[in-house]
C-alpha positions in Angstrom: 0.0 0.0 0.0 1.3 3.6 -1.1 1.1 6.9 -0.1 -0.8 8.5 2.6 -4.2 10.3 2.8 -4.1 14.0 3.1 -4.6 15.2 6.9 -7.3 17.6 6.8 -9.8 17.5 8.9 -13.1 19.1 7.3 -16.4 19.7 8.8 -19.1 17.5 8.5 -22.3 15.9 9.5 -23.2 12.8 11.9 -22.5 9.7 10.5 -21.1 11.5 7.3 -18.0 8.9 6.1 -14.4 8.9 6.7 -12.1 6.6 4.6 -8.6 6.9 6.0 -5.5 4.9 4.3 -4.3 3.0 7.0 -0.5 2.4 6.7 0.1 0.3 9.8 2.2 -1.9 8.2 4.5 0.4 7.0 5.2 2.0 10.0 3.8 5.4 9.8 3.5 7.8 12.1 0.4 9.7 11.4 -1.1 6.3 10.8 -1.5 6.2 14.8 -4.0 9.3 14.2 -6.3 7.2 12.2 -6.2 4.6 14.7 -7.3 6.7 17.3 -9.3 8.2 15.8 -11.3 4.9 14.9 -11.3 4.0 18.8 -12.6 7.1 20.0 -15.7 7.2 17.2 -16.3 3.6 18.7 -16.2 4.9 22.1 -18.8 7.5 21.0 -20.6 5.0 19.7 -20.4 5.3 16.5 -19.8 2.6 13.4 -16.1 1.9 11.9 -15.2 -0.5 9.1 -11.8 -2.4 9.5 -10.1 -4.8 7.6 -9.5 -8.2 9.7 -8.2 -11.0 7.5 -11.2 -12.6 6.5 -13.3 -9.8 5.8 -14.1 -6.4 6.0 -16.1 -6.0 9.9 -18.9 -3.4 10.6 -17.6 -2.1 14.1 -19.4 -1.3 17.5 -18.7 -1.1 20.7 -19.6 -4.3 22.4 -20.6 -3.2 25.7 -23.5 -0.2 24.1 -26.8 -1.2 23.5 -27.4 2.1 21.2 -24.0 1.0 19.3 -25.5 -2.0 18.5 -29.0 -1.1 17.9 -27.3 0.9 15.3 -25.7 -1.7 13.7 -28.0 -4.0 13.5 -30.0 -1.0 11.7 -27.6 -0.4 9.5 -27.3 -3.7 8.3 -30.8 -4.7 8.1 -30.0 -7.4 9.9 -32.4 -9.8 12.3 -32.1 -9.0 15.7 -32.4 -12.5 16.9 -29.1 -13.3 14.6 -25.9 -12.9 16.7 -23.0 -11.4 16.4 -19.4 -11.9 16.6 -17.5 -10.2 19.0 -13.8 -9.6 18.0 -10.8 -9.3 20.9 -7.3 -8.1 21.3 -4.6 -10.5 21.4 -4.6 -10.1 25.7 -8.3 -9.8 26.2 -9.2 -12.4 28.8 -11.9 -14.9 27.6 -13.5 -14.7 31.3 -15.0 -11.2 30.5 -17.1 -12.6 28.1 -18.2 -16.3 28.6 -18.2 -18.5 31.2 -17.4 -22.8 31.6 -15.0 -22.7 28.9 -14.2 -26.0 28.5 -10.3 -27.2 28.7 -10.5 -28.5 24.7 -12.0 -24.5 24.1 -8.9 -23.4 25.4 -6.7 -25.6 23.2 -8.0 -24.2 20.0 -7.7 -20.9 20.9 -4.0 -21.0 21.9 -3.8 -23.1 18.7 -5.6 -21.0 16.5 -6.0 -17.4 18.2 -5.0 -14.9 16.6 -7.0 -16.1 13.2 -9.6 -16.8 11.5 -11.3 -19.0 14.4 -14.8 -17.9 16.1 -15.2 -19.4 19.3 -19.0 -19.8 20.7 -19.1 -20.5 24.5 -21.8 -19.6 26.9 -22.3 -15.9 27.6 -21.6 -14.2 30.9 -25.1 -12.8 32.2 -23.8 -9.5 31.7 -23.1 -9.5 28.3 -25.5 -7.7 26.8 -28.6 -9.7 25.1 -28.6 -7.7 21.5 -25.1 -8.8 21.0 -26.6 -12.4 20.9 -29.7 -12.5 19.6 -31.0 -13.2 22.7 -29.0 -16.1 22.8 -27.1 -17.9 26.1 -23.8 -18.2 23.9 -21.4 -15.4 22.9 -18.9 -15.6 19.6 -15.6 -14.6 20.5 -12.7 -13.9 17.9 -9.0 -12.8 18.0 -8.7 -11.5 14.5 -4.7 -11.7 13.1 -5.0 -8.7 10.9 -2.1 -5.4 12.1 -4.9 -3.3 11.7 -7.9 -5.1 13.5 -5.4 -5.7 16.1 -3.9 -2.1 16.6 -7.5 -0.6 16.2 -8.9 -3.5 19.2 -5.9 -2.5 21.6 -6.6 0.9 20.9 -10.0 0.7 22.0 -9.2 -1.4 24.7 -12.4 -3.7 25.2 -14.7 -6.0 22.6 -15.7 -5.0 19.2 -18.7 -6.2 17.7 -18.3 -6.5 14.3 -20.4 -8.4 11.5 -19.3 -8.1 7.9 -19.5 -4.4 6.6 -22.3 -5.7 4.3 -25.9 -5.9 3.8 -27.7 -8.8 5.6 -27.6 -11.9 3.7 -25.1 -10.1 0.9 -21.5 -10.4 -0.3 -19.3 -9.7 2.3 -16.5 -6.9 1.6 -13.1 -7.8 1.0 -11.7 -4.2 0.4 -12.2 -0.5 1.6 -13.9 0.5 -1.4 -16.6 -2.5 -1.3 -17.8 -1.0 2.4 -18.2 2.4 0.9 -19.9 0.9 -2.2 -22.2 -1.3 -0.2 -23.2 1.4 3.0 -21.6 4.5 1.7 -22.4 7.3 4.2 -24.2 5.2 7.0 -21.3 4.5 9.0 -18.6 6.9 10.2 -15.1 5.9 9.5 -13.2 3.3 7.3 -9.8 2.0 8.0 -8.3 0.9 4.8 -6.0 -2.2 5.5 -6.0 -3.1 1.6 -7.1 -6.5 0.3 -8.4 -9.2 3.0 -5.5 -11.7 2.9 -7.9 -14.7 3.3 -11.3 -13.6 1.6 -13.9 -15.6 3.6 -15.3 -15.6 7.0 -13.8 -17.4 10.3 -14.9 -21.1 10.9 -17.3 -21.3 13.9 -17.0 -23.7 16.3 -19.5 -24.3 18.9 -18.2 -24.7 22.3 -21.2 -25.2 24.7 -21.6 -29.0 23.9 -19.7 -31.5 25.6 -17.6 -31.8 22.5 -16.7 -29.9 19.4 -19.5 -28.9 16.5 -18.3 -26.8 13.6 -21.6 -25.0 12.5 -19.5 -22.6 9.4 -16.3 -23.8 7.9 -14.5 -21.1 7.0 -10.5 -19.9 7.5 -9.2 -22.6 10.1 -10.2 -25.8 8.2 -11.6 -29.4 9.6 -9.2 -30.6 9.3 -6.0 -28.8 11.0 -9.0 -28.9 13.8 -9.0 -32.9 14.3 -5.5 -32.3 14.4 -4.9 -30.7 17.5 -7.6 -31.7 18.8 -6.7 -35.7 18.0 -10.5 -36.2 17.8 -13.8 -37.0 15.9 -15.5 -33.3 15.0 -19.4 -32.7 14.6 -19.9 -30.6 11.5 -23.4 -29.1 11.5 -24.5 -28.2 7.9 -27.1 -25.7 9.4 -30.3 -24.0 8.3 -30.1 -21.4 11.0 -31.9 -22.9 13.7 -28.6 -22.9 14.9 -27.7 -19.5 16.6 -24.5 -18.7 14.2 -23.6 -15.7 11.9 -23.3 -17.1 8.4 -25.3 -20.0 8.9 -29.1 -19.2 7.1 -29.3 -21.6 3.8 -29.6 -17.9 2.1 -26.6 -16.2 2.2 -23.4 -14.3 0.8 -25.6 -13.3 -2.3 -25.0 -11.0 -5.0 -27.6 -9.8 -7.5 -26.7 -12.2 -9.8 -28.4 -15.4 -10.1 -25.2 -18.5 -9.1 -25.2 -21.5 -10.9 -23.1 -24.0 -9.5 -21.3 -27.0 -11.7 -18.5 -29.1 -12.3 -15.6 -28.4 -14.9 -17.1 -31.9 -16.7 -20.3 -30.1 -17.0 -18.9 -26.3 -17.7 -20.0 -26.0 -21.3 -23.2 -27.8 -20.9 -24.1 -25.1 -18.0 -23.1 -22.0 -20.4 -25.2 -23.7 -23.1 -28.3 -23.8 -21.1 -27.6 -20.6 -19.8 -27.3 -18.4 -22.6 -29.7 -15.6 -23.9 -29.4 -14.4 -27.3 -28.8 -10.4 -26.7 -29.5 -8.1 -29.7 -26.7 -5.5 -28.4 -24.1 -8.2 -28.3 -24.3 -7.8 -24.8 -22.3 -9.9 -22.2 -24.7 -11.4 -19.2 -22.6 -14.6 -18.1 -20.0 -14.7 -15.4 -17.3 -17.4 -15.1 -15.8 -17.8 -11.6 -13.4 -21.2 -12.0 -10.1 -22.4 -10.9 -7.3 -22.3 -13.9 -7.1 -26.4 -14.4 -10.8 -26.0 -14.9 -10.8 -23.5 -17.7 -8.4 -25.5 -19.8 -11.1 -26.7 -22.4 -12.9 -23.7 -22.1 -12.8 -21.9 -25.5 -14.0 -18.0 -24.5 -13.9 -17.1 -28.9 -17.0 -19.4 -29.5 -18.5 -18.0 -25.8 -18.4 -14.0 -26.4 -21.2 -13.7 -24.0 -19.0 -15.0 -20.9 -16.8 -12.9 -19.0 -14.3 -14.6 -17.2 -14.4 -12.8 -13.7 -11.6 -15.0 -12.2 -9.0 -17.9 -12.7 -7.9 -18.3 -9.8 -5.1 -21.3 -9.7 -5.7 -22.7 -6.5 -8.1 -22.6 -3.6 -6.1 -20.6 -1.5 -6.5 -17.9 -4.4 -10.2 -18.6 -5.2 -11.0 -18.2 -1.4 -9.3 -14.3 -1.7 -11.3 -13.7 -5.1 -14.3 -15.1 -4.0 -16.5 -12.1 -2.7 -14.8 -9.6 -5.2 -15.8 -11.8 -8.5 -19.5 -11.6 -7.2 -19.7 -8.0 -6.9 -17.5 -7.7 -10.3 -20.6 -9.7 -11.5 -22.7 -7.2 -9.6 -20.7 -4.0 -11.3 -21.5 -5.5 -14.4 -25.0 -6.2 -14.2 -24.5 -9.8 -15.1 -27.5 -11.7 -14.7 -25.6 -14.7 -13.9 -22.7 -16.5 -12.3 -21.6 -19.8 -13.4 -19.4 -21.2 -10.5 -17.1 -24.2 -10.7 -16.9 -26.0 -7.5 -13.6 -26.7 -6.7 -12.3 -29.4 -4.4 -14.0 -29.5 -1.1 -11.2 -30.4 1.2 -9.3 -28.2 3.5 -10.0 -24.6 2.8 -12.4 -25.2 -0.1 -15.0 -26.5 2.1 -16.0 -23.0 3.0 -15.6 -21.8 -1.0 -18.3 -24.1 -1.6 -20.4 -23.4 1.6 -20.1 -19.9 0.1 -20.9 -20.4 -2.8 -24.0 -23.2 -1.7 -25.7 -20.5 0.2 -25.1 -18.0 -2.7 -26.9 -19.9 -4.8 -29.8 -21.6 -2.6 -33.2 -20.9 -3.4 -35.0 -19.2 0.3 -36.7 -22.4 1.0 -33.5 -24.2 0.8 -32.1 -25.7 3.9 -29.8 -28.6 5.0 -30.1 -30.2 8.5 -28.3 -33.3 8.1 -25.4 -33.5 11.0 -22.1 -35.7 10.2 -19.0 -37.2 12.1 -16.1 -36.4 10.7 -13.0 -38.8 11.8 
């Protein structure tokens, strides 16, 4: 990331929004500024977008009912849907949840700080909108410089859904908050590109053993591993009190249409509209390998929105070749699974829910050895 955003400070109205470079990385001075200046709009109650490494989060200040009344508002999102609440890297556990159990603590000194949300019963005075209601609380140590300078800053809990919609593509940059809630909130941190690209795997934490109701950045398997046991893995329909986990979700405007690289060209075939203006209406979102055969001269109304050429890479690209679609005005995207091991078990929970029909749901539950 270059250069630094001029240091004015103009006039303006409540809730008008700031977008600040944030240059943490580099080591800059004024950069410190911007941080604290995040942190004291949170302690104001006020709304701040900041990058963690999954995605972009909607912040508010965990302990204010009117912070995240406001939040919730902003996103249009359900009140009796929880949210995640995001910690420094020395924030004890025991102010926000209670009987963690000992195999709890093991993955967050495994995983913590990462892409890992932990959900353990709530401490009674933790405060009832930031759970839906709920008796459990999600807790998360985010890795990202900025998430974690901005957290310490502030010095206590951050609430912080994606910087999205409800139920839409969650932002991977600075300029996909502004385009999605432009002046609603009050300040953006800009920590560049999300190095990871998709949400933090949730593991729930109040049963006697381990359930994984999202996949997401910490995968299955390096779980079993240091855990050096079976894991639950809860393909939810929402009954299940997790962010992420409706059969409806992370959708663009675009129609998805899932399929296999065997069945690529049969999927563009029955896809494609004849356009009088030539226009383009197809989006292509598959891994490299899989576009091998894939002849774009004979398929001008395809635009190739990403080739991405692994799943590491397709998890980064994810979110921002949905809203390329969206940019576009595609009226559909034609996804490409790709393997469902490791990390691309979330791409294709993310992609599932982005292209499941509303009165689609899954509530089969699985052992996984």
């Amino acid at each position: 990331m270059d250069g630094r955003v001029g240091r004015s400070r103009r006039a303006r109205d409540a809730h008008q929004l700031l977008v600040k470079q944030s240059v943490i990385e580099q080591g800059d001075g004024d950069n410190d500024l911007d941080i604290e200046r995040a942190a004291s709009l949170l302690r104001s109650d006020a709304l701040v977008a900041f990058p963690t490494e999954t995605v972009y989060g909607l912040g508010g200040n965990a302990r204010s009912t009117t912070a995240i009344s406001r939040l919730y508002a902003v996103k249009s999102r359900p009140t009796n849907h929880p949210v995640i609440v995001h910690l420094a890297l020395d924030a004890p556990i025991d102010e926000w949840a209670v009987r963690v159990p000992d195999w709890a603590n093991v993955l967050a000194q495994s995983f913590w700080p990462g892409p890992l949300t932990l959900v353990l019963p709530k401490r009674p005075d933790v405060l009832d909108a930031l759970t839906g209601g709920h008796p459990s609380i999600g807790l998360r140590v985010p890795a990202q410089k900025v998430a974690q300078a901005l957290l310490k800053s502030f010095g206590d809990g951050v609430a912080a859904p994606s910087a999205n919609r409800f139920g839409r593509v969650s932002p991977t940059s600075a300029s996909a908050v502004v385009a999605e809630l432009g002046d609603e909130i009050d300040f953006v941190l800009d920590g560049g590109a999300c190095s990871l690209g998709v949400e933090s795997t949730i593991v729930d934490c109040t049963k006697v053993s381990p359930t994984i109701l999202r996949p997401g950045g910490v995968t299955r398997e390096e779980i079993i591993s240091v855990l050096g046991s079976a894991v639950l893995v809860k393909n939810a329909d929402g009954s299940t009190p997790a962010p992420g986990t409706l059969s409806t979700h992370y959708s663009p405007q675009a129609r998805v249409v899932l399929t296999t690289a065997n069945e690529l060209s049969n999927s563009i075939n029955s896809e494609s509209r004849p356009d009088s203006k030539g226009k383009t209406h197809i989006g292509l979102l598959a891994l490299a390998d899989d576009l091998k055969y894939f002849d774009q001269t004979n398929s001008p109304e395809v635009m190739i929105l990403n080739s991405p050429i692994n799943v590491k890479q397709y998890a980064r690209v994810l979110y921002e070749s949905l809203r390329t679609a969206d940019t576009n005005n595609l009226a559909v995207v034609i996804a490409v699974l790709p393997p469902s091991s490791g990390l691309g078990e979330a791409v294709c929970d993310r992609l599932t829910r982005a292209a499941a029909s509303t009165d689609f749901g899954l509530k089969s539950e699985k052992i996984i050895l």
